[in-house]
PDBQT receptor file of N, H, CA, C and O in Angstrom, charges set to zero:
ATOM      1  N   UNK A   1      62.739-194.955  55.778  1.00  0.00    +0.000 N 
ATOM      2  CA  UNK A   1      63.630-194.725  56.902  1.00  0.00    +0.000 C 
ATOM      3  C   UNK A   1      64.418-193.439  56.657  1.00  0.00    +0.000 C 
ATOM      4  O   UNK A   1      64.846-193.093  55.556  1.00  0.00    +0.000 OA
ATOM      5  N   UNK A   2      64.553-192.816  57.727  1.00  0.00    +0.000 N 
ATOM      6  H   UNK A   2      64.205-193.097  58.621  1.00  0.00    +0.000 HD
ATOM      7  CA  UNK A   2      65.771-191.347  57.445  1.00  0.00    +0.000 C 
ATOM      8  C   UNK A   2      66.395-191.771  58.253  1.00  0.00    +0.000 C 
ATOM      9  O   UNK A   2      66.312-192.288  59.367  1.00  0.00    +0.000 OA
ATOM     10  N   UNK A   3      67.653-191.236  56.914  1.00  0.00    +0.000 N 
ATOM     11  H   UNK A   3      67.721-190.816  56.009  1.00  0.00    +0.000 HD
ATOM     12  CA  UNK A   3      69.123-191.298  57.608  1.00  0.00    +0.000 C 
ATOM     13  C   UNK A   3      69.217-189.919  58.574  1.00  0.00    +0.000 C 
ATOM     14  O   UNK A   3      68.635-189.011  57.981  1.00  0.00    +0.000 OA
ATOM     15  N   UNK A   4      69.670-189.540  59.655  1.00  0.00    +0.000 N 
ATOM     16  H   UNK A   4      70.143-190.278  60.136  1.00  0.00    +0.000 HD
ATOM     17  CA  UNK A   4      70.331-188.695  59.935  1.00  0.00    +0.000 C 
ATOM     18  C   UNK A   4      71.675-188.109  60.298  1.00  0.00    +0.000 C 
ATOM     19  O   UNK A   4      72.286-188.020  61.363  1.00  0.00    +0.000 OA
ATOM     20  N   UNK A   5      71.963-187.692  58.894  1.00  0.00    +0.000 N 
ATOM     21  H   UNK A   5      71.467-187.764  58.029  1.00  0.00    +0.000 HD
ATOM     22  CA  UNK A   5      73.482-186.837  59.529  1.00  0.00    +0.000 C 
ATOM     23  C   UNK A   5      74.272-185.680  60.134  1.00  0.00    +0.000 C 
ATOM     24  O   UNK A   5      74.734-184.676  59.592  1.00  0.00    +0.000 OA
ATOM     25  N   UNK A   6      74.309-186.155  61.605  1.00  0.00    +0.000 N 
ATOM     26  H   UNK A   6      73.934-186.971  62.045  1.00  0.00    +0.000 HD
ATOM     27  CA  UNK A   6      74.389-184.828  62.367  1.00  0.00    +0.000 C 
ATOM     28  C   UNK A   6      75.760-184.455  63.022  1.00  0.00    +0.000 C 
ATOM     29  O   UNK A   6      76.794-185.105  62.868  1.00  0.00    +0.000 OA
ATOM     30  N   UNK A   7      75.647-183.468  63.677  1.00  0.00    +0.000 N 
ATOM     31  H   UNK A   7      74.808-182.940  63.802  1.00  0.00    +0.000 HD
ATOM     32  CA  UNK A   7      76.838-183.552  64.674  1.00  0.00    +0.000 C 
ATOM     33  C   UNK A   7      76.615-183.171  65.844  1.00  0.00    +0.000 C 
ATOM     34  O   UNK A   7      75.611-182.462  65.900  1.00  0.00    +0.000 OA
ATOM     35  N   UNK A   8      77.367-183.414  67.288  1.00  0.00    +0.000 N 
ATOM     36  H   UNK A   8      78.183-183.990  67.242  1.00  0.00    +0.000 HD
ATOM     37  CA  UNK A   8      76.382-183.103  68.570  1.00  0.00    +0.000 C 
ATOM     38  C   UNK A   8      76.479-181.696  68.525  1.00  0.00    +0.000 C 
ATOM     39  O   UNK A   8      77.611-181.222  68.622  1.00  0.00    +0.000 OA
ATOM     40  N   UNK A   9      75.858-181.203  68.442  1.00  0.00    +0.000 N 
ATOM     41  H   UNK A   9      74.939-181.588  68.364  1.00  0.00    +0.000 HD
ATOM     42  CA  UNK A   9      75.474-179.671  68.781  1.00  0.00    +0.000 C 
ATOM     43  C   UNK A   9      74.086-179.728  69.134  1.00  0.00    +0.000 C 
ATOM     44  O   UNK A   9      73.443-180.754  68.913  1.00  0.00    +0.000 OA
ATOM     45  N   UNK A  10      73.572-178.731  69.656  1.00  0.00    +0.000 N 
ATOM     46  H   UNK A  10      74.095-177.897  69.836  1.00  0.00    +0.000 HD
ATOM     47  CA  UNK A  10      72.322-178.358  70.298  1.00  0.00    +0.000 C 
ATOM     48  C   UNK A  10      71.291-178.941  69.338  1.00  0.00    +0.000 C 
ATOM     49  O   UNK A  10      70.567-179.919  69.527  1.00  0.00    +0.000 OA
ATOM     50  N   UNK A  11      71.385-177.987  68.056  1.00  0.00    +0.000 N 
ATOM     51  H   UNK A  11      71.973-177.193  67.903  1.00  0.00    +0.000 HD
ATOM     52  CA  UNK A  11      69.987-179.022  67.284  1.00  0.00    +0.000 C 
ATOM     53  C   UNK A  11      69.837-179.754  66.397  1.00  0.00    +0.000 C 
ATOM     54  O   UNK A  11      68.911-179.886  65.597  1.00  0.00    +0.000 OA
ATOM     55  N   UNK A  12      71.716-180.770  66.650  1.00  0.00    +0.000 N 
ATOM     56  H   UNK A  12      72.468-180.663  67.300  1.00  0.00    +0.000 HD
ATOM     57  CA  UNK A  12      71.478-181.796  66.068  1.00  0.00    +0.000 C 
ATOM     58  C   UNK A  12      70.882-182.394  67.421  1.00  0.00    +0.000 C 
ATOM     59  O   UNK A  12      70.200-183.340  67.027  1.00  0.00    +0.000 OA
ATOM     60  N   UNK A  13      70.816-182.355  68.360  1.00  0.00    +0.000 N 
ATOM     61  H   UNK A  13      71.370-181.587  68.680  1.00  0.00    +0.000 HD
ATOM     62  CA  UNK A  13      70.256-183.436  69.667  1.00  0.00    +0.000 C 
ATOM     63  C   UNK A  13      68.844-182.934  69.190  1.00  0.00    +0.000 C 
ATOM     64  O   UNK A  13      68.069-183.887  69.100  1.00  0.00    +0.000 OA
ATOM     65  N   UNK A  14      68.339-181.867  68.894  1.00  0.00    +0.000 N 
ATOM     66  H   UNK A  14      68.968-181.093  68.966  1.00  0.00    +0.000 HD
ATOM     67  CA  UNK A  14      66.943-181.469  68.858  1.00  0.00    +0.000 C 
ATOM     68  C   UNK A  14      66.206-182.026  68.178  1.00  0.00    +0.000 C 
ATOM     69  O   UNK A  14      65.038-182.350  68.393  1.00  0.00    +0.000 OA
ATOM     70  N   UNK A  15      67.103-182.238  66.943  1.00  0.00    +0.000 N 
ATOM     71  H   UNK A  15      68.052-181.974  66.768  1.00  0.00    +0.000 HD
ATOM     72  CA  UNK A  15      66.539-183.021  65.562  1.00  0.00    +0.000 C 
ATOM     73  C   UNK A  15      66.452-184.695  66.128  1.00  0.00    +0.000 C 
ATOM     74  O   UNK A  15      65.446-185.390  65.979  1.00  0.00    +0.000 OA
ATOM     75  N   UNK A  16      67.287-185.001  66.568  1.00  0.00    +0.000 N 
ATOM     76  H   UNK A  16      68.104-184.437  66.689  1.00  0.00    +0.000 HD
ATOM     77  CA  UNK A  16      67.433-186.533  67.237  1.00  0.00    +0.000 C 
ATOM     78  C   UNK A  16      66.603-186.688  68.324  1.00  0.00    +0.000 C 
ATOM     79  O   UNK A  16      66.227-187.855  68.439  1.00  0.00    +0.000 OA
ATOM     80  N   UNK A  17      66.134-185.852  69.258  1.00  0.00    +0.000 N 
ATOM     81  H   UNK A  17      66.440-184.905  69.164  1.00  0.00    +0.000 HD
ATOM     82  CA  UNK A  17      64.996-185.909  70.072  1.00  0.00    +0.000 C 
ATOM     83  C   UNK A  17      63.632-185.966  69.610  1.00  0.00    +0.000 C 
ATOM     84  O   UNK A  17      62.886-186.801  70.122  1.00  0.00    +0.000 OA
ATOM     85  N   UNK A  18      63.152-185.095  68.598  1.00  0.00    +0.000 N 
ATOM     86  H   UNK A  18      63.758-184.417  68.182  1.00  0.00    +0.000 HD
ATOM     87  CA  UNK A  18      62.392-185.004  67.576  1.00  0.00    +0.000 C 
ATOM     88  C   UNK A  18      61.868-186.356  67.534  1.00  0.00    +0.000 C 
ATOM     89  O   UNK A  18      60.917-186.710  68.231  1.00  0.00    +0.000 OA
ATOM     90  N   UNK A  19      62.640-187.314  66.508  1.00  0.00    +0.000 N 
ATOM     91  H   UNK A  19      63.413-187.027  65.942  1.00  0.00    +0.000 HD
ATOM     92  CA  UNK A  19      62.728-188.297  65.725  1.00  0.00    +0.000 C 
ATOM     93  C   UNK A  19      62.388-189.305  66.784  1.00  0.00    +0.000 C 
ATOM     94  O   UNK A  19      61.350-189.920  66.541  1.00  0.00    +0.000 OA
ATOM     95  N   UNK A  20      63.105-189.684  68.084  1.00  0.00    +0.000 N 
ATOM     96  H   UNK A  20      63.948-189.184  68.282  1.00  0.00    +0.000 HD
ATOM     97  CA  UNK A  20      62.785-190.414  69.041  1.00  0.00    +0.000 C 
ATOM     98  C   UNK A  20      60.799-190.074  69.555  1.00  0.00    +0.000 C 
ATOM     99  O   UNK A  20      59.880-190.888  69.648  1.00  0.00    +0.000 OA
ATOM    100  N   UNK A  21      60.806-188.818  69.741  1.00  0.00    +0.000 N 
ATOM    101  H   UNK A  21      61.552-188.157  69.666  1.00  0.00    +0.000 HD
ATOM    102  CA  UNK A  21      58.946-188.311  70.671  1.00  0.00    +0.000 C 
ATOM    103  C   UNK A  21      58.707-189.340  69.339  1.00  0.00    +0.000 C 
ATOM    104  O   UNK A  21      58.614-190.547  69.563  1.00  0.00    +0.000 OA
ATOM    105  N   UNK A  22      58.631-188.938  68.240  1.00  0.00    +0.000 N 
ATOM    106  H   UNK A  22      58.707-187.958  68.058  1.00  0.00    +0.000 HD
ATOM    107  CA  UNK A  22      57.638-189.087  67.474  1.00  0.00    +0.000 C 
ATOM    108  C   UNK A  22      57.659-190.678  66.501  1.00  0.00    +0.000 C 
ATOM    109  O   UNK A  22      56.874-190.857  65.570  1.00  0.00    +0.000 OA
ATOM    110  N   UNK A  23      58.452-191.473  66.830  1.00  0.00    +0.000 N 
ATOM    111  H   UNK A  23      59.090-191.328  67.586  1.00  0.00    +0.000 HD
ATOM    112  CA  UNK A  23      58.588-193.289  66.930  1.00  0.00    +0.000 C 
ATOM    113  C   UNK A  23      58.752-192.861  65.446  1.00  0.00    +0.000 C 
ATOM    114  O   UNK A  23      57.797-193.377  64.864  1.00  0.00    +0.000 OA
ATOM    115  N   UNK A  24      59.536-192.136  64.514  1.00  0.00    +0.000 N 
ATOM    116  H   UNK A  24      60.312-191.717  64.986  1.00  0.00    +0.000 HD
ATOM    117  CA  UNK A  24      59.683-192.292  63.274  1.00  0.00    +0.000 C 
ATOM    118  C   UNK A  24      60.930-193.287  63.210  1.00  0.00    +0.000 C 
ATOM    119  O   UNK A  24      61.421-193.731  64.248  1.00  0.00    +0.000 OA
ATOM    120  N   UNK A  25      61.368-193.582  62.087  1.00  0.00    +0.000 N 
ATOM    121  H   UNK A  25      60.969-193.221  61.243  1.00  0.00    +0.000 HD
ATOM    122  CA  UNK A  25      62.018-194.842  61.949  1.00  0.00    +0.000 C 
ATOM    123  C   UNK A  25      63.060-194.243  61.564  1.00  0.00    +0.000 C 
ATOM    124  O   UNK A  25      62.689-193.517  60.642  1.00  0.00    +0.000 OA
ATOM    125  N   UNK A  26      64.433-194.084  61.765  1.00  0.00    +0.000 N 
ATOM    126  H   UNK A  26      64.735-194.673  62.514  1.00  0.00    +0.000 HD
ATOM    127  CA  UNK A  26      65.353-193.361  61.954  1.00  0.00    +0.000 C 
ATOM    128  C   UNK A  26      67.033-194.329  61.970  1.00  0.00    +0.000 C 
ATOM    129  O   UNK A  26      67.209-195.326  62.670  1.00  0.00    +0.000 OA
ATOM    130  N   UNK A  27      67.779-193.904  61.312  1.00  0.00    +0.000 N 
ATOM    131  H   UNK A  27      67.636-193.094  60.744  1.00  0.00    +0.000 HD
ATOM    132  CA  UNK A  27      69.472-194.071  61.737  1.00  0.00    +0.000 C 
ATOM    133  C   UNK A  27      70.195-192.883  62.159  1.00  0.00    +0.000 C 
ATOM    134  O   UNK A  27      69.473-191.892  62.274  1.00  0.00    +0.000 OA
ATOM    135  N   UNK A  28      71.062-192.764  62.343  1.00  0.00    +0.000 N 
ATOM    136  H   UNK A  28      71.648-193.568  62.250  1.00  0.00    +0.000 HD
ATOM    137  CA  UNK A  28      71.780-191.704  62.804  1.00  0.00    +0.000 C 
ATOM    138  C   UNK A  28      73.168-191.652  62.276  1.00  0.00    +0.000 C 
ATOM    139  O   UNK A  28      73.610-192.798  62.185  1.00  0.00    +0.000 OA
ATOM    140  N   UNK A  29      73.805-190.976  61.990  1.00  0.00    +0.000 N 
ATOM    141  H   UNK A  29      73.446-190.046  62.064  1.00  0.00    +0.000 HD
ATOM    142  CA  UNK A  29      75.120-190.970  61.472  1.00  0.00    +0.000 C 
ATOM    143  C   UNK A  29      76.171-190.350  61.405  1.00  0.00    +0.000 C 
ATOM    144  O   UNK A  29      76.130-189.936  60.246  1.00  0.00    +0.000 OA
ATOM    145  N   UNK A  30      77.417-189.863  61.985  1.00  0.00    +0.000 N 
ATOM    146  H   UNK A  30      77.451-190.199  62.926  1.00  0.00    +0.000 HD
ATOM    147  CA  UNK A  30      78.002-188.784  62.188  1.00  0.00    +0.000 C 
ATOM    148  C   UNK A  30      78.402-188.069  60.621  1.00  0.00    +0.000 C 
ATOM    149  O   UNK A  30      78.595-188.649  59.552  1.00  0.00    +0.000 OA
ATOM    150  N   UNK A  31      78.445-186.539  60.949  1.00  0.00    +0.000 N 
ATOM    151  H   UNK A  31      78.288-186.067  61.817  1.00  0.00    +0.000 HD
ATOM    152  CA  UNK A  31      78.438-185.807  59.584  1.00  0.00    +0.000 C 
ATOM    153  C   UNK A  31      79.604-185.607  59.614  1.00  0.00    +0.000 C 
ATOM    154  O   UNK A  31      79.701-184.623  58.880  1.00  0.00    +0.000 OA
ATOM    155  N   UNK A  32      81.000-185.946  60.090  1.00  0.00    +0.000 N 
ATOM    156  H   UNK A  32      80.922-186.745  60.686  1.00  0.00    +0.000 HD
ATOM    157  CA  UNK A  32      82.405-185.788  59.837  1.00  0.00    +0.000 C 
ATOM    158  C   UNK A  32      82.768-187.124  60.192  1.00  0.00    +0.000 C 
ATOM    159  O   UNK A  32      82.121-187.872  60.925  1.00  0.00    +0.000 OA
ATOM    160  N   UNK A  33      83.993-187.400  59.542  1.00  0.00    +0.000 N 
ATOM    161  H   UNK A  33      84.518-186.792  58.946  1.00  0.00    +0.000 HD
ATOM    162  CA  UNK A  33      84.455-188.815  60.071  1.00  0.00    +0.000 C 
ATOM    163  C   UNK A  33      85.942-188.591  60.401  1.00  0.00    +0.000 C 
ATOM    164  O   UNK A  33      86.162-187.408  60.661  1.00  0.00    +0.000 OA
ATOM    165  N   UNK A  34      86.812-189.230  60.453  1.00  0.00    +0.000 N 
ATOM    166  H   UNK A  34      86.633-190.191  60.242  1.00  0.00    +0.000 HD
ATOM    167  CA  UNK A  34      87.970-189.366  61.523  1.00  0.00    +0.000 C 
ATOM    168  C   UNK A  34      88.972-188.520  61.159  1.00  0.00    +0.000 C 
ATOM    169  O   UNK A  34      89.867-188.060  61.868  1.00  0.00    +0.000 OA
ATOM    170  N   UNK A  35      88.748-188.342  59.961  1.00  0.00    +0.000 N 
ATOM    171  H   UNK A  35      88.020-188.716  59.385  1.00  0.00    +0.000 HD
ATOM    172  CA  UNK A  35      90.266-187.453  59.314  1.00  0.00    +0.000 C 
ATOM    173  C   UNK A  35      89.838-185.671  59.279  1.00  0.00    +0.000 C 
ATOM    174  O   UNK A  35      90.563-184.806  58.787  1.00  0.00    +0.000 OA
ATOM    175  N   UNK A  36      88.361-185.405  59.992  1.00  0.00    +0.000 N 
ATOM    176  H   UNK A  36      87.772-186.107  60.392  1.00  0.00    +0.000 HD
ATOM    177  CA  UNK A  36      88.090-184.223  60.201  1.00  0.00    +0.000 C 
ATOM    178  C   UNK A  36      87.350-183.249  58.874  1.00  0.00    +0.000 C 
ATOM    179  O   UNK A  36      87.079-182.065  58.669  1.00  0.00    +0.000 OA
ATOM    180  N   UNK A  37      87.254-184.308  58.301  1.00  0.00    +0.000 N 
ATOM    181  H   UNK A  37      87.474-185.269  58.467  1.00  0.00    +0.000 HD
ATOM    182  CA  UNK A  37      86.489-184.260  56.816  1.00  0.00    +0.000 C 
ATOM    183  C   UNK A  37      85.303-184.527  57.138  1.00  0.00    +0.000 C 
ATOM    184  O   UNK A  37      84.739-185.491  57.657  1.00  0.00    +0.000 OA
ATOM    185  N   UNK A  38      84.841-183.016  56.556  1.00  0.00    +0.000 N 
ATOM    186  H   UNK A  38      85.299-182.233  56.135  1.00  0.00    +0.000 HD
ATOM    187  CA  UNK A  38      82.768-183.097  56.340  1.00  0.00    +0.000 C 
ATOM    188  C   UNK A  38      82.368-184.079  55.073  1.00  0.00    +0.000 C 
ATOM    189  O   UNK A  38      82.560-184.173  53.861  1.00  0.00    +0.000 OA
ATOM    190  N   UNK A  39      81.637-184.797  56.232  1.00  0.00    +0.000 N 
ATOM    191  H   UNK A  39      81.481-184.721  57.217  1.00  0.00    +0.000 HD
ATOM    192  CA  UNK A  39      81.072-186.440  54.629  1.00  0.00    +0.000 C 
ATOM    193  C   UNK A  39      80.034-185.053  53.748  1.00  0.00    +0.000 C 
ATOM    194  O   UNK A  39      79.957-185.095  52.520  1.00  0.00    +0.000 OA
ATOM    195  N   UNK A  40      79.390-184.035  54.459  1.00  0.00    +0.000 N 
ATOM    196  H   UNK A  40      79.453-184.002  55.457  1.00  0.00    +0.000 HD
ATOM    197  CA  UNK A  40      78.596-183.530  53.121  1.00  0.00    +0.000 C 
ATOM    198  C   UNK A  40      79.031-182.700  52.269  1.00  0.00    +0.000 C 
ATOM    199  O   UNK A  40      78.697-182.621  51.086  1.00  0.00    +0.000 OA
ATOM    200  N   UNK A  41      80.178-181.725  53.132  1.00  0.00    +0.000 N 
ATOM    201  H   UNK A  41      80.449-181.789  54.093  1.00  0.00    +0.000 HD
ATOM    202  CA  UNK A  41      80.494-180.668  52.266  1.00  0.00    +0.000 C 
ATOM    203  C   UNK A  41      82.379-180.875  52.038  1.00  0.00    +0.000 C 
ATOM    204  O   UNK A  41      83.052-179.860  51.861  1.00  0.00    +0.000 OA
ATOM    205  N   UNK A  42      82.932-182.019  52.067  1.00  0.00    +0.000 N 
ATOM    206  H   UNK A  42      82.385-182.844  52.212  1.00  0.00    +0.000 HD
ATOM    207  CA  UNK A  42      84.242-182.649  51.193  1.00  0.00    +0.000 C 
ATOM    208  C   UNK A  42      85.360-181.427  51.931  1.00  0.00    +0.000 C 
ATOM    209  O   UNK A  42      86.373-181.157  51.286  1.00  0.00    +0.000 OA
ATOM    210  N   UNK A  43      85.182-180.893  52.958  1.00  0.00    +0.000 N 
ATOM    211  H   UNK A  43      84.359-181.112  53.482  1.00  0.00    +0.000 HD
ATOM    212  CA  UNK A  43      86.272-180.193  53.369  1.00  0.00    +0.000 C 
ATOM    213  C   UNK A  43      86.314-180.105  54.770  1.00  0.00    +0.000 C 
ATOM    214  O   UNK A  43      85.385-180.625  55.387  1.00  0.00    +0.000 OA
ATOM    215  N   UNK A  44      87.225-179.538  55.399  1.00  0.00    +0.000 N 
ATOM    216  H   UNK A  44      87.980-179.115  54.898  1.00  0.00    +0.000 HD
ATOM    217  CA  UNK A  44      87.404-180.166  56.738  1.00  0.00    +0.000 C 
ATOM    218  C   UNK A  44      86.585-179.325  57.659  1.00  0.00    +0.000 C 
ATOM    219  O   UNK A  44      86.378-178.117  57.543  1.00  0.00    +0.000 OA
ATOM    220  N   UNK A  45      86.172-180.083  58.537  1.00  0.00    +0.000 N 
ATOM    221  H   UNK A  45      86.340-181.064  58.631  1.00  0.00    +0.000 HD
ATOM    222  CA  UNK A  45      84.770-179.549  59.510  1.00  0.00    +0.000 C 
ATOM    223  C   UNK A  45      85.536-178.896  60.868  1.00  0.00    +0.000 C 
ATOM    224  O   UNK A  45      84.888-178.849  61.914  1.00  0.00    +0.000 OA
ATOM    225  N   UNK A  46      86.906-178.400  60.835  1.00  0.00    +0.000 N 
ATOM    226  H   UNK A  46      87.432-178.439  59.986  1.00  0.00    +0.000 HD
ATOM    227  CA  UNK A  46      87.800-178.084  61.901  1.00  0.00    +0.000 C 
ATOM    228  C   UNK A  46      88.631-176.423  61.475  1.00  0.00    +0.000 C 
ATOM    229  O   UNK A  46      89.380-175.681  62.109  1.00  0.00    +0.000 OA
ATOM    230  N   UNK A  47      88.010-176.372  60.051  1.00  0.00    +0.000 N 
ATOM    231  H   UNK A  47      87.401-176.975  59.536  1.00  0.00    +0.000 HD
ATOM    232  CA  UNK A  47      88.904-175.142  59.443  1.00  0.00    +0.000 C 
ATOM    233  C   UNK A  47      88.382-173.635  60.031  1.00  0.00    +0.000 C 
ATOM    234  O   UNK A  47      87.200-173.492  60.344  1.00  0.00    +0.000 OA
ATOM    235  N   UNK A  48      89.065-172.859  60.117  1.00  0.00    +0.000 N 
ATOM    236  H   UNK A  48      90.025-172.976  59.862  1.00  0.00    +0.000 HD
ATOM    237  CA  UNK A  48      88.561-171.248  60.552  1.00  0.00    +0.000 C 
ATOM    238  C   UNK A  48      87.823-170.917  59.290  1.00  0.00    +0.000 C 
ATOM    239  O   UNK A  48      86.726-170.521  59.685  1.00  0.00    +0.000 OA
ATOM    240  N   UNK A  49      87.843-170.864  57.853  1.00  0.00    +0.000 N 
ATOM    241  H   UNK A  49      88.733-171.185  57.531  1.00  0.00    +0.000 HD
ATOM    242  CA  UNK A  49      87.108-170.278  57.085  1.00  0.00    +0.000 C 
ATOM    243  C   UNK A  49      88.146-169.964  56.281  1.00  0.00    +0.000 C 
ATOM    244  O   UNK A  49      87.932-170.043  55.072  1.00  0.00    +0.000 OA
ATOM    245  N   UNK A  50      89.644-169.492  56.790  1.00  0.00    +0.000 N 
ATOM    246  H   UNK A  50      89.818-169.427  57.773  1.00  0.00    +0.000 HD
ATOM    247  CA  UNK A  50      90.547-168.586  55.982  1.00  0.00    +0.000 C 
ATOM    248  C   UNK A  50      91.233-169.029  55.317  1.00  0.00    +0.000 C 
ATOM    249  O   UNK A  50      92.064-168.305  54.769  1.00  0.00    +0.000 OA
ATOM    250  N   UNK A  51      91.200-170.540  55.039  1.00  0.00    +0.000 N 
ATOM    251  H   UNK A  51      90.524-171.128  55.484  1.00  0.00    +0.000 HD
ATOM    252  CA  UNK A  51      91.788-171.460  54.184  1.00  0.00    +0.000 C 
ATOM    253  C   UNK A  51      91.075-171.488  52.885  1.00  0.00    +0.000 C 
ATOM    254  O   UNK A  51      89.885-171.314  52.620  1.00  0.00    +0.000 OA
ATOM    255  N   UNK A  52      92.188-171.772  52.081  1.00  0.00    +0.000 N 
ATOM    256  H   UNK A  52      93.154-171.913  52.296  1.00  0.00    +0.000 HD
ATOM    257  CA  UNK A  52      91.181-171.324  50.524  1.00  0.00    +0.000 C 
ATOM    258  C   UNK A  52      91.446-172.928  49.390  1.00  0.00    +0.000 C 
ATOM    259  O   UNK A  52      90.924-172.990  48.277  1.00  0.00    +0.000 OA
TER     260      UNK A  52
């Protein structure tokens, strides 16, 4: 099974459309969670860059 962790943007839907044509066996999972923290990369998915 693949997990997928995405966020809605264009090709995360692409990647999730993908997965649906082709009956692969699939979850889905959001890649930030409530406090605005990226689950992959441990820092916040809302920052400009200029934060250090």
């Amino acid at each position: 099974m693949i997990e997928l962790y995405y966020w809605t943007t264009s090709n995360g839907h692409k990647i999730l459309m993908y997965l649906e044509k082709t009956g692969l066996d699939h979850t889905t999972k959001p890649s930030v969670t409530e406090d605005g923290k990226s689950i992959l990369f441990g820092k916040s998915a809302l920052s400009t860059g200029a934060e250090k």
